[in-house]
VOBA-1610 file (N, C-alpha, C; in pm, whole numbers, padded with zeros to 5 digits, always signed):
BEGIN
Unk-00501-03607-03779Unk-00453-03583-03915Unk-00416-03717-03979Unk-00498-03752-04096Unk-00446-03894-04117Unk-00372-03885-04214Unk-00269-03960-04257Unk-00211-03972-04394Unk-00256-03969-04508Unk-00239-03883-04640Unk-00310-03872-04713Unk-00273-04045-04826Unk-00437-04067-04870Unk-00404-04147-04977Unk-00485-04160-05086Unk-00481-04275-05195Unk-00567-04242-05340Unk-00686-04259-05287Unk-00768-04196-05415Unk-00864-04217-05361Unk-00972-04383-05423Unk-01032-04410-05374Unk-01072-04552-05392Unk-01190-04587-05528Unk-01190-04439-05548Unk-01283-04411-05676Unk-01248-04385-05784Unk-01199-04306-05806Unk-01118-04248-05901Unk-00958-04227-05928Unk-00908-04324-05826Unk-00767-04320-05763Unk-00675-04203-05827Unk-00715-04075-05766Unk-00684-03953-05805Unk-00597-03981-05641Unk-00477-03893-05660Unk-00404-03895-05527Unk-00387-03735-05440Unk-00462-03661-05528Unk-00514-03485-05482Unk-00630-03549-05394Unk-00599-03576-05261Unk-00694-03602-05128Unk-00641-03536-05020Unk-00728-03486-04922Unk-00660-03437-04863Unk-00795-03473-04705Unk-00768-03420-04604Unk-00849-03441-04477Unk-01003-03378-04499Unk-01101-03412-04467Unk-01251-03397-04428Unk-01291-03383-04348Unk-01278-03426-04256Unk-01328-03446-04091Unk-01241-03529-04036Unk-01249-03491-03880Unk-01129-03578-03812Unk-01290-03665-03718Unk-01275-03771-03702Unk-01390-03823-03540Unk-01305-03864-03486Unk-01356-03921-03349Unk-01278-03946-03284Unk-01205-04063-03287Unk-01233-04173-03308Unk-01181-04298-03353Unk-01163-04357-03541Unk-01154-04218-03602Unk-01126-04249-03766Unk-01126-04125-03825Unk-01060-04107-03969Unk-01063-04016-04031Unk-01133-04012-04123Unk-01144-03893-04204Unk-01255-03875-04322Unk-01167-03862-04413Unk-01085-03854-04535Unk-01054-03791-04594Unk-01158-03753-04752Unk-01095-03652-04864Unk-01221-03621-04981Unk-01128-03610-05052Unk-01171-03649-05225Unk-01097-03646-05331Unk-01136-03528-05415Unk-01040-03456-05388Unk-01091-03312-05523Unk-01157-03338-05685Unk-01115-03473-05711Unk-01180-03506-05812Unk-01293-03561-05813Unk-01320-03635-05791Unk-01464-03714-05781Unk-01572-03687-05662Unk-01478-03608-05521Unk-01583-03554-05455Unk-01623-03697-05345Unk-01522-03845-05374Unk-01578-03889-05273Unk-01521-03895-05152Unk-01535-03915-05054Unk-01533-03903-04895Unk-01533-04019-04837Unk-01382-03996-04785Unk-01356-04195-04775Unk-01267-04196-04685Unk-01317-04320-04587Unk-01208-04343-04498Unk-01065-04424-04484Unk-01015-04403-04463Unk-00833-04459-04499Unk-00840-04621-04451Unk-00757-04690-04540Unk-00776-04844-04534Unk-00729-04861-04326Unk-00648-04777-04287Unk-00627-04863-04163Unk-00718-04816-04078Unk-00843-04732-04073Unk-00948-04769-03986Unk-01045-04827-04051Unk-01026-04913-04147Unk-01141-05068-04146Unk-01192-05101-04088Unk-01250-05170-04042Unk-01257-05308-03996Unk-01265-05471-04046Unk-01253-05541-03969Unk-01236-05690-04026Unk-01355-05739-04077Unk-01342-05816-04206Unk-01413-05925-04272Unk-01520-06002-04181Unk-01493-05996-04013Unk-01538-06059-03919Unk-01611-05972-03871Unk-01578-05888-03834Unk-01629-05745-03746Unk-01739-05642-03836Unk-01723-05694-03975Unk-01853-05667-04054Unk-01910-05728-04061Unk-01915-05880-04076Unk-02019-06008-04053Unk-02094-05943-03947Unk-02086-05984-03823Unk-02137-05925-03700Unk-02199-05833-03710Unk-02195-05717-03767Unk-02219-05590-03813Unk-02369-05621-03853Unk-02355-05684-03967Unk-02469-05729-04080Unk-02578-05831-03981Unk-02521-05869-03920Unk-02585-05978-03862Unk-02693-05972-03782Unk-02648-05835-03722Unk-02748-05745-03620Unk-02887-05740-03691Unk-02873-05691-03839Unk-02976-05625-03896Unk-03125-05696-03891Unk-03255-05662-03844Unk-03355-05719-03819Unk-03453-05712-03949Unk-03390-05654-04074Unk-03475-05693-04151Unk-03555-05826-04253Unk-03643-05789-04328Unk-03714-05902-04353Unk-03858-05852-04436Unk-03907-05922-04565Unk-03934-05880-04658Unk-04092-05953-04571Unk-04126-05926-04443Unk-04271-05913-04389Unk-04201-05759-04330Unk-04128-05705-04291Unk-04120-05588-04239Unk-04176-05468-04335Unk-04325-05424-04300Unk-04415-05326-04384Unk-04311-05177-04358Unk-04207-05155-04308Unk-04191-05045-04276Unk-04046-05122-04387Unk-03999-05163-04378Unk-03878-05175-04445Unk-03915-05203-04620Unk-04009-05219-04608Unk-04069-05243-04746Unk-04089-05124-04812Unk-04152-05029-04733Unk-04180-04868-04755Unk-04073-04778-04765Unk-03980-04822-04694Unk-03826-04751-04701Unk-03789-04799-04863Unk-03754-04935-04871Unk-03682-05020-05024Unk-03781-04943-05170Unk-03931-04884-05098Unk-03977-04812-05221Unk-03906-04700-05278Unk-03877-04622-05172Unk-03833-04533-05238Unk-03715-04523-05409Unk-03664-04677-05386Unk-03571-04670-05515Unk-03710-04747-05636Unk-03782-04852-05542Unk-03838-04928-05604Unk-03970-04851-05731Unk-03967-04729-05690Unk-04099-04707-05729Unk-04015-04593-05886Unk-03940-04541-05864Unk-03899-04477-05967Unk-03789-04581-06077Unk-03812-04667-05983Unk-03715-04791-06126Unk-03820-04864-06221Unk-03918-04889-06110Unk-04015-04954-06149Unk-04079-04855-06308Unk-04089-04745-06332Unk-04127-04649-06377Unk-04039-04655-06548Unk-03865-04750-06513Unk-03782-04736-06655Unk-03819-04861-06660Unk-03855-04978-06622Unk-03843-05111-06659Unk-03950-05183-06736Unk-03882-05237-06878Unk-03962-05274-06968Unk-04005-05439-06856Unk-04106-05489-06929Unk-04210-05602-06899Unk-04087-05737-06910Unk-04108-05863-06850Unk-04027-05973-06844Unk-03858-05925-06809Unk-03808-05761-06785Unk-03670-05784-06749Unk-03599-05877-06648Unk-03498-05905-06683Unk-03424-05969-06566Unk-03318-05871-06477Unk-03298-05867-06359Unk-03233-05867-06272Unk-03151-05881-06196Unk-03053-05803-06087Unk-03007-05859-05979Unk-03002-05747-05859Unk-03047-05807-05745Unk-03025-05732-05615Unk-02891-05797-05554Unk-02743-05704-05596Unk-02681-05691-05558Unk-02616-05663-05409Unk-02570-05728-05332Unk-02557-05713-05164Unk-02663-05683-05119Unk-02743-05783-05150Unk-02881-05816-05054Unk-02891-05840-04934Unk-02788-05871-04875Unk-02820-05866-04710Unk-02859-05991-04625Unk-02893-06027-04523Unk-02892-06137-04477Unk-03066-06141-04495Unk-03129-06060-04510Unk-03280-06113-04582Unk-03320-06050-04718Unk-03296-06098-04827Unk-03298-06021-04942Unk-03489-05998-04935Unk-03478-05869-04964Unk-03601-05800-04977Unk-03689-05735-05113Unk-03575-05670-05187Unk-03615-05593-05285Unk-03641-05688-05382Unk-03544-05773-05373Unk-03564-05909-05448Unk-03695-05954-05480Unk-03766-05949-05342Unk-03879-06039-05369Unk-04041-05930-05392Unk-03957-05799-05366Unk-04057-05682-05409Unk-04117-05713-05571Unk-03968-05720-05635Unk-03955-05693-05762Unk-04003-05808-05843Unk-03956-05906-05778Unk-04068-06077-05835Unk-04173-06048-05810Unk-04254-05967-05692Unk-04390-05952-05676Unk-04460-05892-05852Unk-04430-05774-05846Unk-04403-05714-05992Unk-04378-05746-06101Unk-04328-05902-06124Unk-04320-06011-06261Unk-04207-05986-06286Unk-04108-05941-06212Unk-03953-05981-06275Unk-03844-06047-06255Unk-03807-06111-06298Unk-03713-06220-06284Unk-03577-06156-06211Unk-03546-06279-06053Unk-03456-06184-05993Unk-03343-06292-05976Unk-03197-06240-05947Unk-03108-06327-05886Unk-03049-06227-05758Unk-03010-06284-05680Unk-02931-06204-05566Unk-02803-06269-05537Unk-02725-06140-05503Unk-02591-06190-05473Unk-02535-06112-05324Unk-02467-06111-05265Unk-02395-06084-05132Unk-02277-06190-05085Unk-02192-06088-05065Unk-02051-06134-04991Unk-02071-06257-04943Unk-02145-06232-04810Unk-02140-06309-04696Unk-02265-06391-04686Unk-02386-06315-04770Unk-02506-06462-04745Unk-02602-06502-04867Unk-02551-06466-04955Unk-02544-06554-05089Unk-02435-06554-05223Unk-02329-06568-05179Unk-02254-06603-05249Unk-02204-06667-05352Unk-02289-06690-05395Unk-02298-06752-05566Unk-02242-06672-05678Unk-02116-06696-05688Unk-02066-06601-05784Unk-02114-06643-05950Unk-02130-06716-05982Unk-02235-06772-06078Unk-02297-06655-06146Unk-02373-06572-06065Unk-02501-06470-06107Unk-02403-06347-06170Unk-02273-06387-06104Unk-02188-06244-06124Unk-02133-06240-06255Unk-02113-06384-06369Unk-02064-06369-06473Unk-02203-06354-06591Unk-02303-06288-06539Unk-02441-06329-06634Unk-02428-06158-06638Unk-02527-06116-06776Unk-02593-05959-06796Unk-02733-05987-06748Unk-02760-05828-06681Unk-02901-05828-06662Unk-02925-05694-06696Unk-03068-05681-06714Unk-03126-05584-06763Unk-03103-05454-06666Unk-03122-05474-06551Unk-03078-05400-06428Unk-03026-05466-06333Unk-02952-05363-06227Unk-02872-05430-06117Unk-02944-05317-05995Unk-03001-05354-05918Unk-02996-05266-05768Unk-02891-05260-05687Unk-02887-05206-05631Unk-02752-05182-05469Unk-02804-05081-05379Unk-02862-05142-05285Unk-02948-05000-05167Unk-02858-05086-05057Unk-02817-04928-04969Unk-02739-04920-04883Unk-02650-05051-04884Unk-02532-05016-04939Unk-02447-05127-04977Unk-02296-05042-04995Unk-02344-04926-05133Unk-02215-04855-05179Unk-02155-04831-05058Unk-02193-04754-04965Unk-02124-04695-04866Unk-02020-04791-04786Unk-02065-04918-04823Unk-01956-05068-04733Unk-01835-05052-04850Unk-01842-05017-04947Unk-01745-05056-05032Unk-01589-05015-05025Unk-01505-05121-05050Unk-01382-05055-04964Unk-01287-05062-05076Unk-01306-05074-05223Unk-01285-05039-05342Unk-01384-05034-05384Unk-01443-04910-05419Unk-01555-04841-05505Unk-01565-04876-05639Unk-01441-04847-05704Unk-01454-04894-05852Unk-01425-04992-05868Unk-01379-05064-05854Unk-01365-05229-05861Unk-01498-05258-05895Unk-01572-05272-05792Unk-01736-05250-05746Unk-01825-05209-05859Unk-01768-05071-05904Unk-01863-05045-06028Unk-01813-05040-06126Unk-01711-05064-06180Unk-01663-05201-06300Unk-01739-05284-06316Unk-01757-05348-06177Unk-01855-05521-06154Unk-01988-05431-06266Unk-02041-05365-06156Unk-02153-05324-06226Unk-02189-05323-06370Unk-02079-05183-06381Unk-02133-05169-06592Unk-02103-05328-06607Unk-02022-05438-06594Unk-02002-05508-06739Unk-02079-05633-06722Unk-02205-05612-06566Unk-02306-05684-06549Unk-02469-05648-06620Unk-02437-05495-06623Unk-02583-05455-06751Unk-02586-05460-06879Unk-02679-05478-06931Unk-02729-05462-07081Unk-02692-05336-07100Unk-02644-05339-07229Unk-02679-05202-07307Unk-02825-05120-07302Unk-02842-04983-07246Unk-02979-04963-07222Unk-03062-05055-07080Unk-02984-05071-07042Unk-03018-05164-06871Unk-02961-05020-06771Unk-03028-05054-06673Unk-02982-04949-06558Unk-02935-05026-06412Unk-02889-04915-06364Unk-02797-04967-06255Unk-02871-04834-06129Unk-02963-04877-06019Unk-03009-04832-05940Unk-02952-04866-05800Unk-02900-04684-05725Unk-02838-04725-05648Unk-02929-04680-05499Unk-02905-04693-05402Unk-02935-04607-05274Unk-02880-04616-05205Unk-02820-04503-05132Unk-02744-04455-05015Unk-02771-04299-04988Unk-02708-04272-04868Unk-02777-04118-04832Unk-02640-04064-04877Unk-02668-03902-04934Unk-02552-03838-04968Unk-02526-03750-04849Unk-02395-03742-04868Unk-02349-03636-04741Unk-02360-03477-04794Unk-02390-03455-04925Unk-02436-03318-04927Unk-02557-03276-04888Unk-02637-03365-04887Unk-02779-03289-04828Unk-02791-03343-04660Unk-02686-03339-04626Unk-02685-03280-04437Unk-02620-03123-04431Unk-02655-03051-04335Unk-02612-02974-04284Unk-02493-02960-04219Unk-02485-03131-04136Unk-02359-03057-04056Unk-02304-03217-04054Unk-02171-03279-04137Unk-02146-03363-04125Unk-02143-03452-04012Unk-02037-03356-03923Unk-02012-03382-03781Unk-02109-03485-03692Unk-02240-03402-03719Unk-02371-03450-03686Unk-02443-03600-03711Unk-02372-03617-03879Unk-02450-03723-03955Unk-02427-03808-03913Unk-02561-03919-03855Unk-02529-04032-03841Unk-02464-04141-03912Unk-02491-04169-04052Unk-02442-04225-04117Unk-02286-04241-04145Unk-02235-04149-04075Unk-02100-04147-04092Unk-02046-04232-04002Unk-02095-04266-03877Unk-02058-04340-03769Unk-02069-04487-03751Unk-02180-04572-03853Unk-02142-04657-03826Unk-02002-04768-03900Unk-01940-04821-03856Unk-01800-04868-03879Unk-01784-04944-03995Unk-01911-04951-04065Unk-01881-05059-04185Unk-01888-04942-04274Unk-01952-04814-04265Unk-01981-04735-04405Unk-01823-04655-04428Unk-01772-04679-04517Unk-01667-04625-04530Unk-01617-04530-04651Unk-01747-04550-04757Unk-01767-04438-04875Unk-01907-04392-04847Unk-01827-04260-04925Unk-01943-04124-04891Unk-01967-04047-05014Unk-02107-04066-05080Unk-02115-04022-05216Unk-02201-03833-05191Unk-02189-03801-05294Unk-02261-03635-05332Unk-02281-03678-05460Unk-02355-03544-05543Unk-02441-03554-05649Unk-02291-03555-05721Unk-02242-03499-05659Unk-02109-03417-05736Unk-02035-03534-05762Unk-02056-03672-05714Unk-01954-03757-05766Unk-02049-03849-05796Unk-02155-03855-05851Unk-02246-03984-05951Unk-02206-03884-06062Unk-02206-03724-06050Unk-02216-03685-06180Unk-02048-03730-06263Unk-01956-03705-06179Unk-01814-03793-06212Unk-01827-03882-06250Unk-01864-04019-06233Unk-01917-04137-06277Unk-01989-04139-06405Unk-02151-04053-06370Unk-02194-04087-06537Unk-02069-04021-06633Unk-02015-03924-06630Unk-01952-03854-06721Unk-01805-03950-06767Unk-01780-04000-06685Unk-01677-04073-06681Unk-01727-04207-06780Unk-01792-04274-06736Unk-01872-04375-06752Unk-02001-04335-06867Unk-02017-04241-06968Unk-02077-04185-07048Unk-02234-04253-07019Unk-02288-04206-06911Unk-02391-04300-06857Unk-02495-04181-06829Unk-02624-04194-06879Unk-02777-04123-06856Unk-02794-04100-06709Unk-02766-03971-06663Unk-02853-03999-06428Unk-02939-03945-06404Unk-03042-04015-06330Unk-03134-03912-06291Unk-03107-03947-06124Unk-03111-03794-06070Unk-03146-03796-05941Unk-03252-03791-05935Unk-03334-03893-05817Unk-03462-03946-05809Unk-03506-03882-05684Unk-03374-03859-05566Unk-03468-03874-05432Unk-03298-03804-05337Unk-03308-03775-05235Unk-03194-03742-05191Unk-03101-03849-05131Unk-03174-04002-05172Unk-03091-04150-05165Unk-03117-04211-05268Unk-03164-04127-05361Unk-03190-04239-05466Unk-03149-04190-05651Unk-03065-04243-05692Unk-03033-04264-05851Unk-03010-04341-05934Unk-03064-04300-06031Unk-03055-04399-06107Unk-02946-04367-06259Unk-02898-04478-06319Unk-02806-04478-06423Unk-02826-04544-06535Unk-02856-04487-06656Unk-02850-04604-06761Unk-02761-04591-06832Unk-02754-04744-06915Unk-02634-04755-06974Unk-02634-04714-07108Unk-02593-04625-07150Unk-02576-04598-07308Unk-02534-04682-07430
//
C-alpha cells in the first residue's frame, strides 16, 4: 500500500492505489487517468544512464527503423514540405531524426543525457516527436509545457508509447516492469490533455498519437 500522492500530470491529489508489484507501486489519478509511480521508487539519474546505455539501437537497425514507422508514417501524412523539427529524447542513437532528414526535413535532437544542447530547447518548430520517452518522465507536465511552447501554431506534437488500456491484464504487462518507465498513459488521458490543452488528437495506432496545435 503506498502513500497516496499528486498526481504528476495534472497534480490532482484524488489518487489512489493501481497495482501493488513486488518491488514498487502503481498508483492512478481519477482525473487524468494517469498511472504513476510514487517519487520514492525512482531510480537514480545514474541507474537510468545505465539503463539507456544498454539499448542496442541504431538508425542501420532495419527492424528498429520499422518499429520508429509506425509514428513516422502517419506524421509524415500532416507535414507540410521544408518543416522543421525536433526528435525530442532521442536516445543514445538518434534515429527518427535521421528517418525524417531522409524525407527533406530539417531536424534538431535533444536528450538529457546524450545530446544536451539546450539551445534547440528555446527555438519553435513545426513539430516535436517523443517515441518511447513519455513513460521516463518523472514530471509529465513540466515535460509537456516544454512541448506546447516549443510548437508552432498549427505544428504537431507526435508521441509514442504503449497504453496500458489496450492490455488485458496489467499485472502481466511488460512495460510496466522496466525501472525507468514510471508514467502510464490511456486514451482517456491524451483525451485530458487535448481538452485541457484545447489541442486537435488523432489516435493513430495503439502507441501512436498525434496532437495539433490550435
Amino acid at each position: 500500500m503506498s502513500l497516496v500522492c499528486a498526481c504528476p500530470l495534472c497534480h490532482g491529489e484524488n489518487t489512489h492505489d493501481y497495482y501493488q508489484g513486488s518491488d514498487r507501486d502503481y498508483l492512478i489519478c481519477d482525473r487524468c487517468a494517469l498511472v504513476f509511480v510514487p517519487p520514492r521508487f525512482h531510480v537514480t539519474a545514474q541507474q537510468e544512464r545505465q539503463r539507456y546505455d544498454q539499448h542496442q539501437n541504431s538508425p542501420d537497425d532495419l527492424k528498429y527503423r520499422a518499429f520508429l514507422s509506425r509514428l513516422l508514417k502517419p506524421l509524415l501524412k500532416q507535414l507540410q514540405p521544408d518543416s522543421e523539427g525536433i526528435d525530442f529524447a532521442s536516445g543514445p542513437a538518434p534515429t527518427l531524426s535521421v528517418m525524417l532528414q531522409e524525407q527533406g526535413f530539417s531536424m534538431s535532437v535533444y536528450d538529457l543525457f546524450y545530446a544536451n544542447n539546450r539551445d534547440v530547447l528555446d527555438r519553435q518548430y513545426d513539430f516535436l516527436c517523443c517515441t518511447e520517452a513519455i513513460e521516463h518522465f518523472a514530471a509529465p507536465d513540466r515535460e509537456w509545457q516544454r512541448f506546447l511552447s516549443m510548437v508552432k501554431s498549427g505544428g504537431w506534437i507526435a508521441i509514442m508509447t504503449s497504453r496500458y488500456d489496450k492490455v488485458s491484464s496489467f499485472s502481466d504487462w511488460y512495460y510496466k516492469n522496466d525501472s525507468t518507465h514510471i508514467s502510464f498513459y490511456s486514451q482517456k488521458t491524451f483525451q485530458w490533455l487535448a481538452a485541457r490543452d484545447n489541442l486537435e488528437m488523432h489516435i493513430e495506432s495503439e502507441s501512436v498519437v498525434l496532437f495539433r496545435i490550435k
